[in-house]
N, C-alpha and C positions, 0 to 999 in steps of 0.2 A: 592791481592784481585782479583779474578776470575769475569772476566766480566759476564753480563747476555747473553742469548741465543736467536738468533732472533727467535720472533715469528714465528711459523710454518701457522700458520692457516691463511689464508685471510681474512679481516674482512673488509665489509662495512657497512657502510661509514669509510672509515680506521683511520677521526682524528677527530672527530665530530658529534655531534648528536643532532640536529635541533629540537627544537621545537616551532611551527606555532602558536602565539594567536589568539582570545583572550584566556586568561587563565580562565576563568569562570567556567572550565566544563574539566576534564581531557581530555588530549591530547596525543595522540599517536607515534612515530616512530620506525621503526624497525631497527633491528641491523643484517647483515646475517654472519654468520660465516661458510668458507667453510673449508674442511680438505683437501689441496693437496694432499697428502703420498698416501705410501699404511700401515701403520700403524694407530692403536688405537691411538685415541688422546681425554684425559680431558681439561674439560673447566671449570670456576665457574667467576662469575659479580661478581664485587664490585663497590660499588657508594658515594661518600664522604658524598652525602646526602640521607641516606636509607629511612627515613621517609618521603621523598617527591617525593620517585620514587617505579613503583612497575614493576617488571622484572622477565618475565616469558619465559622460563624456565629461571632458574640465576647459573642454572651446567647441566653437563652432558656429556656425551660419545660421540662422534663422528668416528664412522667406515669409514675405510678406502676411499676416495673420497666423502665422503658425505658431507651436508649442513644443516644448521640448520637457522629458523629464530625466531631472539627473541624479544618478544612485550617489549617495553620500555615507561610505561603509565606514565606522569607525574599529579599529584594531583591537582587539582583546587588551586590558591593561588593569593595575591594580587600581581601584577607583579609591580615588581623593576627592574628600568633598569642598579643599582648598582650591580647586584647580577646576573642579565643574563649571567655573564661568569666564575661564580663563583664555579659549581659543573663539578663533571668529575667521571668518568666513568675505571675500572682496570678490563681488560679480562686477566686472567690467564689461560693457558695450559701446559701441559705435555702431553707426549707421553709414553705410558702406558706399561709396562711391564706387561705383564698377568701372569708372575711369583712369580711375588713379590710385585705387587700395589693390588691384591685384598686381601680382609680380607679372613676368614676362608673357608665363605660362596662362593667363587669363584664370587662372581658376585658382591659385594662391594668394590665401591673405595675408597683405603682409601689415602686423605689429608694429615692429617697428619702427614704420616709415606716418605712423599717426601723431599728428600732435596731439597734445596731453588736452588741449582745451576742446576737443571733440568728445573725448572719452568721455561716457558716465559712469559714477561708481555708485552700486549701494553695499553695504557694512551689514554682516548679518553676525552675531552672537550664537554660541553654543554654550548647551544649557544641559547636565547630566540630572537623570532621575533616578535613583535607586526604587525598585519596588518595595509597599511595604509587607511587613510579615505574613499579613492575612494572604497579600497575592502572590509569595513565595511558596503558604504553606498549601493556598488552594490547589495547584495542580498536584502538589502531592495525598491530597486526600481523594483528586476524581482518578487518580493512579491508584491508590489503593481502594474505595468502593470498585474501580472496572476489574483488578483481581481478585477481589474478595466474588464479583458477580459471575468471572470465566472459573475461581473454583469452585463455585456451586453448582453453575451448571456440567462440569466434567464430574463432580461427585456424583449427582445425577445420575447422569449416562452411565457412568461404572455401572452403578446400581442396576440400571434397565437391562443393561448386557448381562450381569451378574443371575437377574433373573430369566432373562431367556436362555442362557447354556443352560441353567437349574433346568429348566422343563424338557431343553432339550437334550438333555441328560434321561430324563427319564421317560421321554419317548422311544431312546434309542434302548436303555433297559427292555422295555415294554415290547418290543420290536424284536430284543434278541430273543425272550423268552418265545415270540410267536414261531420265531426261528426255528427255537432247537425244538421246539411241537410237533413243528410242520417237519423236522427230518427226523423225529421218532416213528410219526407218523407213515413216511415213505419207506421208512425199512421193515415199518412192518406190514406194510404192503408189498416189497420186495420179498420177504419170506412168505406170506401167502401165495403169492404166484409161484415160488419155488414148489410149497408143498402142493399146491392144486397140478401144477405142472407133473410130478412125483406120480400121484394119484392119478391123473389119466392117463399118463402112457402105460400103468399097473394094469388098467382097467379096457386099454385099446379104445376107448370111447371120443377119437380123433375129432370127432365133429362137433363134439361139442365140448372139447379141451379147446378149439379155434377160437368157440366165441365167446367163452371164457375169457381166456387170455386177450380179446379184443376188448373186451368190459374191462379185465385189469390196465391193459395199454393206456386206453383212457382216462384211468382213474390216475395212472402212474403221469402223464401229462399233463393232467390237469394239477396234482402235486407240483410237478417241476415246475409248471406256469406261476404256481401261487407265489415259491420258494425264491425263483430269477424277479418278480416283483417285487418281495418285500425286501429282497436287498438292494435292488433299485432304489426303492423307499430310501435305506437305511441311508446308501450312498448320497443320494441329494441332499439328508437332510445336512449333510456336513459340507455342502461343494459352495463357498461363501464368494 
């Protein structure tokens, strides 16, 4: 009986494929397969447990020095620690005759037309790790220090806002009183122009009820200008 043929291809992890829990949620490792030669060389995965693993790519062609990496997804499942060393993994290769391994079509490998004493096999075991407690409970304490650190800082900010409407509270107080000053202020310049107005035409002294009332005009404008400002003011301070 003809021995088998050592494997050609490098393959890491060369005896072993590790998988990290918990198992709740599929889990990943990769497998690299490199091609030393300067020959064409096939590949094709086999896994004793197909349904519980899913292998992408699981064949294919590797050109001369080239490398290939292959995603090795494990299924969500209830873990058993009986059964952690229980599945295993068959990389098959051949190194490819372009004369007589492709089908019709020049560019199809065909399998099953290789004799078995070409083929190389290597055997890789699967190995489950559970994390332990410390590494379960670590992300849940950098999850609780990162919300205990976003509600400090949002209590914070409450606070800083809390004290800026305060002041700006009592700016706008501040403001309104300047307000209702400023139109005590213009109505009682409005009635003095009434009575001064009363008084010159009493008196016919036209000439100089004009420049009067130009001095009140003024006064009354300069009011209105104060009055259309500060409620400018008042307005901005609120326009966020």
């Amino acid at each position: 009986m003809s021995s088998k043929i050592e494997q050609i291809l490098v393959i890491e992890p060369p005896h072993e494929l590790k998988f990290k829990g918990p198992f709740t949620e599929p889990v990943q490792t990769v497998m690299t397969l490199k091609n030393p030669v300067d020959k064409k060389v096939a590949f094709k995965i086999k896994t004793t447990a197909p349904k519980r693993y899913c292998v992408r790519p699981n064949c294919g062609e590797l050109d001369a020095k080239e490398k290939a990496e292959i995603s090795v997804i494990l299924q969500p499942f209830d873990y058993d620690a009986n059964e952690r060393n229980k599945h295993k993994f068959l990389v098959q290769t051949v190194i490819i005759d372009p004369i007589t391994d492709y089908a019709e079509d020049g560019k199809t490998f065909q399998w099953r037309d290789i004799d078995e004493g070409r083929i190389m096999d290597s055997k890789l075991k699967c190995s489950f790790e559970m994390p332990s407690i410390d590494q379960l409970i670590e992300p849940k304490n950098i999850h609780d220090e990162t919300t205990g650190l976003l509600e400090n800082n949002a209590e914070a900010d409450l606070q800083k806002v809390a004290t800026e409407m305060k002041e700006l509270r009592e700016e706008e107080n501040s403001l309104r009183q300047e307000n209702i000053k400023l139109k005590e202020d213009l109505l009682r310049l409005q009635h003095e122009i009434k009575n001064q107005n009363q008084q010159k035409r009493s008196t016919g002294g036209s000439q100089h009820m004009v420049m009067q009332n130009r001095s009140v005009n003024v006064t009354l404008m300069v009011g209105l200008a104060i009055i259309v400002a500060m409620l400018g003011i008042i307005a901005g301070k609120y326009v966020f």
